[in-house]
C-alpha positions in Angstrom: 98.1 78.9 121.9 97.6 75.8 119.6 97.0 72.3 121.0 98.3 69.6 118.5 98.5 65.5 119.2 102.1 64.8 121.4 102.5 62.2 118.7 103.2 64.9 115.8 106.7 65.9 114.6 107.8 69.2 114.6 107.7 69.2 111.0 104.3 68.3 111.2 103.6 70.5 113.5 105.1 73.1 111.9 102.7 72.1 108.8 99.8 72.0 110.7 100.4 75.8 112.5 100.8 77.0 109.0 97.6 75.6 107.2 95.6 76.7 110.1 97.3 80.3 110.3 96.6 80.7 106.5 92.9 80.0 107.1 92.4 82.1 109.8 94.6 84.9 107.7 92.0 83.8 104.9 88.5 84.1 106.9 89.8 87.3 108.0 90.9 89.0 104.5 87.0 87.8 103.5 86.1 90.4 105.9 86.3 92.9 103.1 88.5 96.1 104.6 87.3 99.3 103.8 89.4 102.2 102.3 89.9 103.7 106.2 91.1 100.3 107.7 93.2 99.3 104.4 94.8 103.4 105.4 95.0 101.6 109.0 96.7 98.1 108.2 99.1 100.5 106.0 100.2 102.5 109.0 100.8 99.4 111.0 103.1 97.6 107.8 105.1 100.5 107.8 105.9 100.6 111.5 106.8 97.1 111.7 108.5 96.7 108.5 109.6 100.3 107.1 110.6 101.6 110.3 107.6 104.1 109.9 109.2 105.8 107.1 106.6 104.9 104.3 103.6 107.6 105.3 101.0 107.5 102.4 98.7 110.6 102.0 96.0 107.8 100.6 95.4 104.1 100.4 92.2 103.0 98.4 90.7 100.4 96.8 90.0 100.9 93.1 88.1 99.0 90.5 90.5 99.7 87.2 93.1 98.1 88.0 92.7 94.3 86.1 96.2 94.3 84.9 97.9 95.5 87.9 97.7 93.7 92.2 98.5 97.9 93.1 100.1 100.8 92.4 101.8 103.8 94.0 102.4 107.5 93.0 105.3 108.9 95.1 104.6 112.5 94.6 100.8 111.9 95.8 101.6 110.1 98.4 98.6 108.0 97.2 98.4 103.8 97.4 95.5 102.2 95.2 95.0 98.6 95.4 92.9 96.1 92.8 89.6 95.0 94.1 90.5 92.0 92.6 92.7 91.3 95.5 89.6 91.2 98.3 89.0 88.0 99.6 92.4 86.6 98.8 94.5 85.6 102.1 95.6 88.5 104.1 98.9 88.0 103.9 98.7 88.6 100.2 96.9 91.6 100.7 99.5 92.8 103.2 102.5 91.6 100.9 100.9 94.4 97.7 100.6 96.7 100.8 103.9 96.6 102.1 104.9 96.4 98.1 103.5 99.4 97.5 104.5 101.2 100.5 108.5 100.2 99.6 107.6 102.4 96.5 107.1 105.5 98.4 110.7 105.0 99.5 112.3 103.5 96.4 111.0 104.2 93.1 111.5 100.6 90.4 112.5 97.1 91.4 116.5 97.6 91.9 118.1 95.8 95.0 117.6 99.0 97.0 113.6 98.1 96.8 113.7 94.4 97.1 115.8 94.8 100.4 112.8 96.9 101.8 110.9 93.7 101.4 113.1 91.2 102.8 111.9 91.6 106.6 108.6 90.5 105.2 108.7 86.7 106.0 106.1 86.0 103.7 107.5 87.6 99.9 107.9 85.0 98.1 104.8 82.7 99.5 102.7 86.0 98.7 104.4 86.5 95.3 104.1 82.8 94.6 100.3 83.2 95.4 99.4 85.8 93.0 101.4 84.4 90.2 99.5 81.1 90.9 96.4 83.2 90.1 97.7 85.1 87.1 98.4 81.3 85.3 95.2 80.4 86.1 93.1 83.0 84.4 95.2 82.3 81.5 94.2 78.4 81.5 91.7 78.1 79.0 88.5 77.4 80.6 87.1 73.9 80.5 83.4 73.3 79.4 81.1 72.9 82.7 80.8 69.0 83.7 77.8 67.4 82.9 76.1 65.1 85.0 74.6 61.8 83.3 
């Protein structure tokens, strides 16, 4: 349940739902999951998005991975995700997931794959997200301020 002021709009409200849903989504990715409850959140992505049908053998963190959010090998049935992506909102984290799970269905990024994504409400916010990060690593960085 969430109490707002009566005098708010509902696109304010609306506003106001979301910034305090990311937040929570965002204290509770900080949590750091571990290999067995990233294997766990996996499970329940593919029940309520895949139908069940995506089953991977193996779903890990892994440190060498700096150019890619995850990746997927079919015929291992095995998940790896970037450290990198720990500590960023969980709905990012869940987006890769669910990403990488539509690979053990549908190998490349035809229509067929993208469709296995659409019942994800939060694709393109997650997507938007992580490209957001990717431009700014590539910002050249700006000498520390100094106090006078």
């Amino acid at each position: 349940m969430v109490l707002i002021p009566a005098r708010m709009s509902d696109a304010e409200e609306q506003r106001w739902v979301t910034v305090m849903l990311d937040k929570l989504a965002a204290q509770e990715s900080r949590r750091m999951l571990g290999d067995a409850e990233l294997a766990e959140r996996a499970g329940r992505l593919s029940e309520q998005y895949l139908d069940g049908r995506a089953r991977p053998d193996s779903v890990r963190w892994v440190t060498n991975q700096n150019t890619r959010w995850g990746s997927c090998t079919p015929a291992e049935g095995s998940i790896r995700l970037s450290h990198r992506l720990q500590g960023m909102p969980e709905y990012v984290v869940d987006y890769v997931l669910l990403h990488e799970l539509a690979h053990l269905l549908v190998p490349g990024h035809g229509p067929a794959f993208w469709q296995l994504l659409e019942s994800y409400p939060r694709t393109e916010r997650a997507r938007g997200y992580l490209e957001g990060v990717v431009a700014a690593e590539r910002l050249p960085h700006l000498p520390a301020a100094r106090s006078e």
